[in-house]
N, C-alpha and C positions, 0 to 999 in steps of 0.2 A: 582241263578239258579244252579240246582246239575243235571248231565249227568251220563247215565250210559247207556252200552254199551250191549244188547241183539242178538245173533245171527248175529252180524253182523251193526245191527241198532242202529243209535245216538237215545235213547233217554232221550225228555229233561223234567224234573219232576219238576215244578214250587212248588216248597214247601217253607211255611212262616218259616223261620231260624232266630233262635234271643239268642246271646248270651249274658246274661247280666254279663256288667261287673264288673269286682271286690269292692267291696265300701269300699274304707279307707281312708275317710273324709267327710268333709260335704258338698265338691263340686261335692261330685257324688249324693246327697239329694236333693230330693226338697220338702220345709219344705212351705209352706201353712197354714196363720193364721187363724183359721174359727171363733175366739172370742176374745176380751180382757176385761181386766176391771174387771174379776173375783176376787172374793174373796178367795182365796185359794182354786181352784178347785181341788178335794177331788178324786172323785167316773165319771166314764164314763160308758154309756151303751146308745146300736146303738140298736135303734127301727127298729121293719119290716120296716119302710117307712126311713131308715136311718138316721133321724135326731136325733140329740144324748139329754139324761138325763144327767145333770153334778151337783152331791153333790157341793156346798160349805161349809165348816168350819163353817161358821157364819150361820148356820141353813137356809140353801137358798137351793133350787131347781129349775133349772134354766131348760127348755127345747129350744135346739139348733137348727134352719133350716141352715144347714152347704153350704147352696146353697143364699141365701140372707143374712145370716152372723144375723137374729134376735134372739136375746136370749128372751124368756117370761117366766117370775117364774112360779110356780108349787104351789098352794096353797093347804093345808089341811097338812103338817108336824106337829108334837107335839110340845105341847108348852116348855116341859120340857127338852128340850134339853140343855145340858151344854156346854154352849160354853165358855171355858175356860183354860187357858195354851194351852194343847197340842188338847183341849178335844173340841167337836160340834157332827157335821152331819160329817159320814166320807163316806160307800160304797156305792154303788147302784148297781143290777145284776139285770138282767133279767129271770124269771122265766126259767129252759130249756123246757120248755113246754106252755111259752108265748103265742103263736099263740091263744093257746085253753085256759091258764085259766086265764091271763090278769097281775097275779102277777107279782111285783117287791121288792125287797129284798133291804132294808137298815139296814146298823149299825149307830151308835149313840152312843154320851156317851149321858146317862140319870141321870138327876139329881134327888136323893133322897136323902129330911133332907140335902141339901148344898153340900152330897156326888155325886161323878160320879161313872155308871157303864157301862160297855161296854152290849150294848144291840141290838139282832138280833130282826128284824120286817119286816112284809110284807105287801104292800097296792096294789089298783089297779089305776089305772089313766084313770079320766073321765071326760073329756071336760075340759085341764087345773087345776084339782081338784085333788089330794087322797082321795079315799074314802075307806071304811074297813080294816080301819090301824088296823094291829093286831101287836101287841108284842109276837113275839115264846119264846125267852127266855131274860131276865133279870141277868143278870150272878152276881154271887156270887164273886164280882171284887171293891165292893165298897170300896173306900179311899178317903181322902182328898184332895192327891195328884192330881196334873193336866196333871199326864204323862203317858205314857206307854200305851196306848189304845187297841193298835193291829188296829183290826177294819176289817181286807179285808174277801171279801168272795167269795167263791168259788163253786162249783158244781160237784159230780161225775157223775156218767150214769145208777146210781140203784138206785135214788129217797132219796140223801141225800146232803145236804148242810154243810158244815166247814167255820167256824168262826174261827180267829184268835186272843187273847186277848197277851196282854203284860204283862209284871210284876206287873204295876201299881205302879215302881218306892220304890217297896218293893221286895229285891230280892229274899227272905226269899218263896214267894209266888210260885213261877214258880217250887220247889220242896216238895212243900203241896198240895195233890192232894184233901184236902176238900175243896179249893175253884178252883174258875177256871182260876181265874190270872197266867200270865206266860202258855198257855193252847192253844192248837188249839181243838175245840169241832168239833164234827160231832153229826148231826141231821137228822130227817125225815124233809122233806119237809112243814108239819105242825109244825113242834117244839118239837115232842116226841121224846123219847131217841130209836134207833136201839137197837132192841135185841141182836145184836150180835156186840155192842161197847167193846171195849177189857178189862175194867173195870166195867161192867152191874154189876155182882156179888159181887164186894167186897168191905168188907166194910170203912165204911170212907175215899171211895174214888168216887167224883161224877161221874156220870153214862156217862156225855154228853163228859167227856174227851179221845179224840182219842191220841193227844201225849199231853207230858208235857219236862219242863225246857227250854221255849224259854222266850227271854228278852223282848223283842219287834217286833212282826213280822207285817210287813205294808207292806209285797207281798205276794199273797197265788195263787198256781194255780193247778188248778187238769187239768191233761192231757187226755183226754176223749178216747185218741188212743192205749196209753201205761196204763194205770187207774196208773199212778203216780199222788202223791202232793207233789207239790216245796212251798216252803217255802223262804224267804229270811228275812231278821233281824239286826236289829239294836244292834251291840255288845254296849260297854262302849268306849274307849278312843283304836281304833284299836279293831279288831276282829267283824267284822260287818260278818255273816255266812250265806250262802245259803245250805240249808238242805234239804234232799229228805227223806220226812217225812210217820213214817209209824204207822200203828196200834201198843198202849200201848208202844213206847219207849220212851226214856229219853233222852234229847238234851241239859242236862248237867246241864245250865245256874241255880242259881252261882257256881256249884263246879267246874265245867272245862269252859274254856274261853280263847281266845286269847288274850284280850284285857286288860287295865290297870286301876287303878284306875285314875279316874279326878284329885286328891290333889295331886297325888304323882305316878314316875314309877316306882310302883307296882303292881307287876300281882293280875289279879282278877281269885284264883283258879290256879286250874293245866288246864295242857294242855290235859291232857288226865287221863282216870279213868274207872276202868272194867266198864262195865253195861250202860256205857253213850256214846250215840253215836258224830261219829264225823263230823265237816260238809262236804259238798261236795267242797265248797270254802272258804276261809277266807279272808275281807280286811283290810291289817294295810298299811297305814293308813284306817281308816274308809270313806265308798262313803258315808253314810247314807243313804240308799235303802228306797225305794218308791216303789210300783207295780209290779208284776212280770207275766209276759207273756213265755209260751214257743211257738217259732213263728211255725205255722203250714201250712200256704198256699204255693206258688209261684212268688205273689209278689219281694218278695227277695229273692230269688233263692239260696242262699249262707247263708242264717240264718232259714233256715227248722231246727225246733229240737233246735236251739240253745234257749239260756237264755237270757232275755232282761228285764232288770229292769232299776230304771230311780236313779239318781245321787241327792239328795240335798246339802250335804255338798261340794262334789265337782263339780256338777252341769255338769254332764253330762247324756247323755244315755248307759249304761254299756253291751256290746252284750256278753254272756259267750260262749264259744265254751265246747260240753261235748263229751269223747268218746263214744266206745261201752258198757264200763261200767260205764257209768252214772259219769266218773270223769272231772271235769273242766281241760281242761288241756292249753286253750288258752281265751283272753278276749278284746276287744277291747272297745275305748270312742270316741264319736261321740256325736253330737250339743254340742260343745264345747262352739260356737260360738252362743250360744241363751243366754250366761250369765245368767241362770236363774236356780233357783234350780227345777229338775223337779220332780212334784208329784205323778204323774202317767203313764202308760204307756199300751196303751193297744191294741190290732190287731181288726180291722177293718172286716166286713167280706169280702170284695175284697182284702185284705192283705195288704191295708194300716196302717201305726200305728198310733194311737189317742194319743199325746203327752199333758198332764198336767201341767203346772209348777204352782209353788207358785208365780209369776209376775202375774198373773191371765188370763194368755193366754191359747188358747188350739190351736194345733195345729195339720195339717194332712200332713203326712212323709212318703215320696215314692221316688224311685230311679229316677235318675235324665234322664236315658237313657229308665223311662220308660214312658213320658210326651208326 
């Protein structure tokens, strides 16, 4: 009850007052299992009616009633899907304009001639089915190799979509703009190139590419308030980078890098080089990053704006704190205590966060003072 004092007059002004308090650990969380038994749950996306789509790895599409805890597959995905080494079913998004035109957006590595390619596609869901699977683009990413995929996708607020692709374990790639390996592309919403992508004109260099020189990016998030895209990525041995990525620049990877070779501690590259930008963070040791959200609700009253991506190698949830100039200057680790590497990470629309891991659990993460 708050009092305040008019002319003379007590009065008393019954207003709801709620200070949430500070979270640094996992006993201020309450962590809520809505699934297990997954197969390397991949990709999240929360239907109008809430219940969530979840990619697995293993070519599976799983649809979740987060209120009875029943998972039911999702039949009509392609058959050609590579599921192998690093490589399957990886994203799933939601149209931003679902309500009306039903779309949903998956990556894939796709298999051609025994090769994988990382590939954008969109389908609609009908009575448990996919129907009108299209493939928007087929990326120019084919190798042998089982790694480096990229995969996540993202959405701006002027009717284009960003895919993420990786080196494909050729590093040669991510600084050859005639294919699209090592590449974050931006597209129309059907598949065709924006006229005004930052390479459209020139030659022997493909059209769909918005930046280049990333190693492996498996977090992509477009900020819809600020029209920022974050970026986070998988260095080599240390140097794992989160990057606020922008139209036609160069994000280095192989010439500049934090990080070391595997066989040997030696550096991979300079640390710095005119023309190639630098990231906004760096981790050595390496988390190995998964997903990346910038939190935007009130839910967590203390992680507005901040950076949240999810931990594999050291299996945590990773919060980044940024200032006024976009620079990381604090970061804290939290579900320490779920022992699991987690895959993804993603904000709910009542600002709960939908938690991934490779244990094949998904879980729903909300403060524990607000229960």
């Amino acid at each position: 009850m708050q009092f305040l004092t008019f002319n003379g007059l007590l009065l008393a002004l019954i207003m709801p007052f709620f200070v949430q308090a500070e979270i640094n650990g996992d006993n201020d969380l309450h962590v809520e299992q809505l699934a297990k038994g997954l197969s390397i749950p991949w990709g999240i996306a929360v239907l109008p009616d809430n219940s969530l789509l979840i990619t697995q790895r293993n070519n599976t599409l799983s649809h979740l009633n987060p209120d009875s805890g029943k998972t039911t597959n999702i039949m009509g995905l392609p058959e050609d899907v590579l599921v192998s080494g690093q490589g399957g079913l990886f994203d799933v998004q939601l149209s931003p304009d679902y309500v009306n035109n039903g779309w949903l957006y998956f990556s894939y590595s796709k298999e051609i001639d025994g090769q994988g390619t990382t590939t954008l596609s969109r389908a609609k869901l009908q009575d448990k089915q996919l129907v009108h699977w299209q493939d928007l683009i087929v990326t120019q990413s084919r190798t042998d190799n089982k790694v480096h995929f990229g995969g996540r996708i993202s959405f701006d607020n002027n009717g284009h979509v960003f895919l993420s692709i990786g080196d494909r374990g050729e590093r040669d790639n991510a600084q050859n703009r005639s294919n699209h390996a090592g590449s974050i592309l931006r597209l129309n919403l059907d598949g065709t190139v924006p006229s005004d992508n930052p390479f459209i004109d020139q030659a022997n260099v493909l059209p769909e590419i918005w930046s280049y020189g990333h190693r492996n990016p498996q977090g992509l998030f477009f900020n819809q308030q600020t029209d920022q895209l974050w970026a986070i990525e998988h260095g080599p041995r240390g140097g794992d980078e989160i990057n606020l990525v922008k139209a036609g620049k160069n994000y280095g990877w192989p010439e500049i890098s934090y990080g070391k070779e595997y066989w040997a501690p030696l550096a991979v590259g300079k640390e710095h080089q005119e023309g190639m930008e630098q990231p906004i963070k760096m981790y050595d040791p390496s988390i190995a990053p998964s997903g990346l959200v910038q939190y935007q609700t009130d839910l967590f009253k203390d992680w507005k704006g901040k950076l949240l991506t999810g931990a594999m190698k050291l299996q945590h949830l990773n919060i980044i704190t940024l200032n006024d100039n976009d620079e990381a200057v604090d970061e804290k680790r939290l579900l320490k205590t779920l022992n699991s590497r987690i895959r993804n990470v993603i904000e709910a629309p009542d600002g709960a966060l939908l938690i991934a891991t490779d244990s094949g659990d998904i879980y729903r993460v909300t403060p524990t003072d607000s229960q």
